[in-house]
TIFIVEX-655928 format. One line per field, with one value per atom (N, C-alpha, C): atom name; x, y, z. Coordinates in nm, 2 decimals, m for minus. Layout:
N
atom (CA_...) $
xx (X_...) $
yy (Y_...) $
zz (Z_...) $
This chain:
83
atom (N_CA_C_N_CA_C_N_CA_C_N_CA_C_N_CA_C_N_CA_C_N_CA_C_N_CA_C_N_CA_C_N_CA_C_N_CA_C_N_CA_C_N_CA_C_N_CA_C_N_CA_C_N_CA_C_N_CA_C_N_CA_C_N_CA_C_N_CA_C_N_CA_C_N_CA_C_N_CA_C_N_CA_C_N_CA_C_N_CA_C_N_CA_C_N_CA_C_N_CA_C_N_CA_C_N_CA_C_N_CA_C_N_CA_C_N_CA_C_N_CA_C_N_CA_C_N_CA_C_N_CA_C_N_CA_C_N_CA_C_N_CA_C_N_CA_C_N_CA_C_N_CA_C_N_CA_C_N_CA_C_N_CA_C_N_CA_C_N_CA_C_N_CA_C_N_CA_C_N_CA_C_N_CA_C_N_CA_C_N_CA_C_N_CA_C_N_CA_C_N_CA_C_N_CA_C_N_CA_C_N_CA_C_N_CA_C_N_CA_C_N_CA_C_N_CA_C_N_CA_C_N_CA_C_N_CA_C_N_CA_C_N_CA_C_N_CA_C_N_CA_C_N_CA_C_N_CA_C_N_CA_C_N_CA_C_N_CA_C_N_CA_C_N_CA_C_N_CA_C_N_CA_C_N_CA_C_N_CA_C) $
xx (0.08_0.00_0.09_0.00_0.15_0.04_0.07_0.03_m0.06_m0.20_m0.26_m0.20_m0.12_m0.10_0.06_0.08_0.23_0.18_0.09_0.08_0.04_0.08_0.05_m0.01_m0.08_m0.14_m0.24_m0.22_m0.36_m0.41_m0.57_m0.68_m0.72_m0.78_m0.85_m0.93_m0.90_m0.97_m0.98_m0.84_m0.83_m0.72_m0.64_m0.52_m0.43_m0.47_m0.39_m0.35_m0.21_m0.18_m0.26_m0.29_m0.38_m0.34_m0.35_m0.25_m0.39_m0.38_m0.50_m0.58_m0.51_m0.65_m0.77_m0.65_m0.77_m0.88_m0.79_m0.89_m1.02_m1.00_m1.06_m1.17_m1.12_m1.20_m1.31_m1.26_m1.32_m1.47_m1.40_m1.50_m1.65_m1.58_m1.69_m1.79_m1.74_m1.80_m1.91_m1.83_m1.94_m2.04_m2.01_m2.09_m2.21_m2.16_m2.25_m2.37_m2.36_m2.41_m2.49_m2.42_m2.57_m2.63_m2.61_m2.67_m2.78_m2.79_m2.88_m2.97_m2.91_m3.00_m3.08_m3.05_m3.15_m3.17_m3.19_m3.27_m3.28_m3.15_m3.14_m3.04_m3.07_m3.01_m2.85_m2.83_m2.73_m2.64_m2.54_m2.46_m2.43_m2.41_m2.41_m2.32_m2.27_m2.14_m2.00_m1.93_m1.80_m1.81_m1.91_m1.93_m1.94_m2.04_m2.02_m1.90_m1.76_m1.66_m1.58_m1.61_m1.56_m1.51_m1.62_m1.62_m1.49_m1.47_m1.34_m1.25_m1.21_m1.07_m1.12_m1.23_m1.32_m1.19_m1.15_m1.07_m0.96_m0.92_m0.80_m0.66_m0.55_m0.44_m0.34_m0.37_m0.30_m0.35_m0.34_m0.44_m0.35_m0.36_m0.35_m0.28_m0.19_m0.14_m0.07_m0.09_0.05_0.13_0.23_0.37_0.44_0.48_0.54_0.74_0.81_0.96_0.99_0.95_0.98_0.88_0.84_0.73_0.61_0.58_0.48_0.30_0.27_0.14_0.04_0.01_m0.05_m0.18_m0.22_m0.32_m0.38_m0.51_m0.53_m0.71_m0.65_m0.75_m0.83_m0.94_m1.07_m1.15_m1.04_m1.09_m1.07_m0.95_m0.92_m0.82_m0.77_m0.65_m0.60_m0.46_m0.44_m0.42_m0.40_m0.43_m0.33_m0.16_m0.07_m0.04_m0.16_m0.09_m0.25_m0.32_m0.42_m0.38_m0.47_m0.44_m0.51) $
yy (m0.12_0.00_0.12_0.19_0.33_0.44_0.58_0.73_0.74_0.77_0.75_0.87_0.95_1.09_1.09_0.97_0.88_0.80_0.78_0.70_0.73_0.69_0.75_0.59_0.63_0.49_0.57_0.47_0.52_0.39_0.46_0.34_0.29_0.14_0.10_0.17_0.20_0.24_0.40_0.47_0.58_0.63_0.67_0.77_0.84_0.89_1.02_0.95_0.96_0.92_1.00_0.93_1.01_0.98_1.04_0.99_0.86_0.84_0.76_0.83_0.96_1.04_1.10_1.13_1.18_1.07_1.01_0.90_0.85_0.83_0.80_0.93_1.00_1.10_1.17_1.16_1.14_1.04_0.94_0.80_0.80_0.86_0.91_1.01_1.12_1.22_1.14_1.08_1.01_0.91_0.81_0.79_0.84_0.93_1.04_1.10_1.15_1.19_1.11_0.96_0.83_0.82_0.79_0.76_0.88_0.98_1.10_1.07_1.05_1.04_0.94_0.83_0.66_0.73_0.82_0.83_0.71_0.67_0.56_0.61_0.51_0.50_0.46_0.37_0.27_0.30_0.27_0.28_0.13_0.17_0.03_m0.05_m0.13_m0.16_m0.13_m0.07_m0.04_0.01_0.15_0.23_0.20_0.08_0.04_m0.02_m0.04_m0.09_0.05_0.17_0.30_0.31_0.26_0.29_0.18_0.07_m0.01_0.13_0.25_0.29_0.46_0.43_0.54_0.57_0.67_0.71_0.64_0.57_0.52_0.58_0.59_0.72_0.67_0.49_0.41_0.35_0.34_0.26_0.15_0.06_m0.10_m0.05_m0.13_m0.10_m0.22_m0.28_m0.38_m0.34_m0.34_m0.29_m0.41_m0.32_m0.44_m0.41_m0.47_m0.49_m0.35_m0.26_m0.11_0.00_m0.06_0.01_0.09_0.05_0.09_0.04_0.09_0.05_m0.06_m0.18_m0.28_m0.28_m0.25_m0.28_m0.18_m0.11_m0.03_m0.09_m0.20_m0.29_m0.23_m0.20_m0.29_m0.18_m0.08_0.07_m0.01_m0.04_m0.05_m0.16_m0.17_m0.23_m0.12_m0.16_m0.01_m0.06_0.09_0.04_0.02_0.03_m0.01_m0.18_m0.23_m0.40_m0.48_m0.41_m0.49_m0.57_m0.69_m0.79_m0.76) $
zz (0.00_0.00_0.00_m0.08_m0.11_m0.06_m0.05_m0.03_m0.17_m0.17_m0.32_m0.37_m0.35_m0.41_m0.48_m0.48_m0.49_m0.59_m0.64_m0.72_m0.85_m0.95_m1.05_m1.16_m1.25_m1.34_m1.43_m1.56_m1.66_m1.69_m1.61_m1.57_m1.67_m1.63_m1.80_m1.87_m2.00_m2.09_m2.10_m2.02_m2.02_m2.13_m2.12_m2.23_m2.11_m2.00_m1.91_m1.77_m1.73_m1.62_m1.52_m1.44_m1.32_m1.17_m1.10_m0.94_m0.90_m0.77_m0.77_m0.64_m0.58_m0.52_m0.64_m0.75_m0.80_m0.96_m0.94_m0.96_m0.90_m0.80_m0.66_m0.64_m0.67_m0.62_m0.74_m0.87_m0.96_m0.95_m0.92_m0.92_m0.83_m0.72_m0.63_m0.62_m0.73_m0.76_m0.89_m0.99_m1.09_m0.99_m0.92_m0.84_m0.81_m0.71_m0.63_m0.75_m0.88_m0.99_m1.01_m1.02_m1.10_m0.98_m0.87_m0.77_m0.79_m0.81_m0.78_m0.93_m1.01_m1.13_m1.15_m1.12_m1.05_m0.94_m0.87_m0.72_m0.66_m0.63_m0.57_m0.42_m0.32_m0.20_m0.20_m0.29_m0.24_m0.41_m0.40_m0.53_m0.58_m0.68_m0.77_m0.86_m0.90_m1.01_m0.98_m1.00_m0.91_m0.81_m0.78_m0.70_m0.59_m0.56_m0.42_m0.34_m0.43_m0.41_m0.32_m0.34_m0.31_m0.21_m0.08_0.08_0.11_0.05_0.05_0.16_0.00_0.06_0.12_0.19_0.24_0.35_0.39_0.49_0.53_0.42_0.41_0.36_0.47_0.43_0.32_0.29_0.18_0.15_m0.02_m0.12_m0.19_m0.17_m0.20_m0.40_m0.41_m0.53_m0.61_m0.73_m0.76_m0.86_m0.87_m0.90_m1.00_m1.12_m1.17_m1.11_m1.17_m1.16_m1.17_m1.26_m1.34_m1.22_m1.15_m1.02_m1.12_m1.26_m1.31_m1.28_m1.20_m1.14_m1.23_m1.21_m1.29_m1.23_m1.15_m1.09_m0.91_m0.90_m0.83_m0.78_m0.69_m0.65_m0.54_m0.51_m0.60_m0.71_m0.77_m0.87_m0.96_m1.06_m1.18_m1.22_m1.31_m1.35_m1.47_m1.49_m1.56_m1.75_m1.78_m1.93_m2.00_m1.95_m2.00_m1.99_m1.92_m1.92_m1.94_m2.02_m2.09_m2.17_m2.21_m2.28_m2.41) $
């Protein structure tokens, strides 16, 4: 687990390296949006995975040999090591 503001990765199916607070923080904001647009209580599909790293000061990360971020569990996997 690394400092999410230390971390840097481009998520699946993105183009732009992005740290992973503000990934994270992104994710939550889109969240928060569907959630309000389904007038729904509870979030849904990734979203409910969120609270995971809810007030957490380190986000879980895997690293290849080159420390290029492969994976930013339970958000994404990144889009330099798709298959």
């Amino acid at each position: 687990a690394r400092d999410p503001d230390e971390i840097g990765l481009i998520p699946l199916g993105k183009s732009k390296l992005v740290s992973a607070r503000d990934f994270y923080d992104q994710l939550c904001r889109d969240a928060e949006h569907e959630r309000k647009l389904k007038k729904r209580n509870q979030l849904s599909g990734l979203h409910k995975y969120l609270t995971l790293l809810q007030d957490q000061h380190d986000f879980p990360c895997l690293s290849d040999q080159d420390r290029y971020v492969i994976s930013l569990p339970p958000l994404t996997n990144s889009e330099r090591t798709k298959v």
